[in-house]
C-alpha positions, 0 to 999 in steps of 0.5 A: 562374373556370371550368375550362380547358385551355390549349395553346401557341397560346393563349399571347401570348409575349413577353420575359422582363420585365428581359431582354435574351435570348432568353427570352419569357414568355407568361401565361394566367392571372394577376393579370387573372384573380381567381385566386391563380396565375400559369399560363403558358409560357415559351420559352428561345432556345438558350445562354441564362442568366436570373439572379434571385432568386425574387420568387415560389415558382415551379414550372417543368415542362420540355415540349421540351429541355434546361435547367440550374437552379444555386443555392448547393447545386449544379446540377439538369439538367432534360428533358422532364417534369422539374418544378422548384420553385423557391422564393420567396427562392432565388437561381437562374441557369436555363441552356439548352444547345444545344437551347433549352427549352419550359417551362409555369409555375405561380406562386404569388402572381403574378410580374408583381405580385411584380416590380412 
């Protein structure tokens, strides 16, 4: 692999696997290329909710709007340049406001493996 830059053009979004919502997902690198990571963007519609339990230790930094991430020790909001761990195993409901949300992703191993 070389070294890269990405912008949110490059990306191919499209909905969040297993979601009906106005979430999209959209990888740069994964699986398909040799690396370790998932690297990508993520796009939240205004209101939106997304539940799950983290198949992947996934770290999520907050480019445009806002969004809400709750788990069994309470609830983290989270703007622009806010970064948010969440780790393999921990069940999370991440929530938009109003706004909606930009997000870029890095996960580790690969989440499109993890749910497959």
């Amino acid at each position: 692999m070389k070294v890269r830059r990405f912008t949110l053009s490059d990306a191919s979004l499209e909905r969040s696997p297993g979601q009906e919502g106005d979430i999209f997902v959209g990888n740069l690198v994964d699986e398909r290329h040799g690396g370790p990571i998932t690297i990508g963007y993520g796009r939240y519609g205004p209101g939106q909710s997304l539940a799950e339990t983290m198949a992947v230790d996934d770290v999520m930094i907050v480019l445009e709007g806002r969004l809400s991430v709750e788990t069994a020790y309470g609830t983290l909001a989270a703007g622009p340049g806010d970064i948010v761990h969440m780790p393999k195993g921990e069940k999370v409901t991440i929530r938009t406001q109003e706004e909606g949300a930009l997000t870029a992703y890095v996960t580790y191993p690969h989440w499109r493996e993890a749910h497959a």
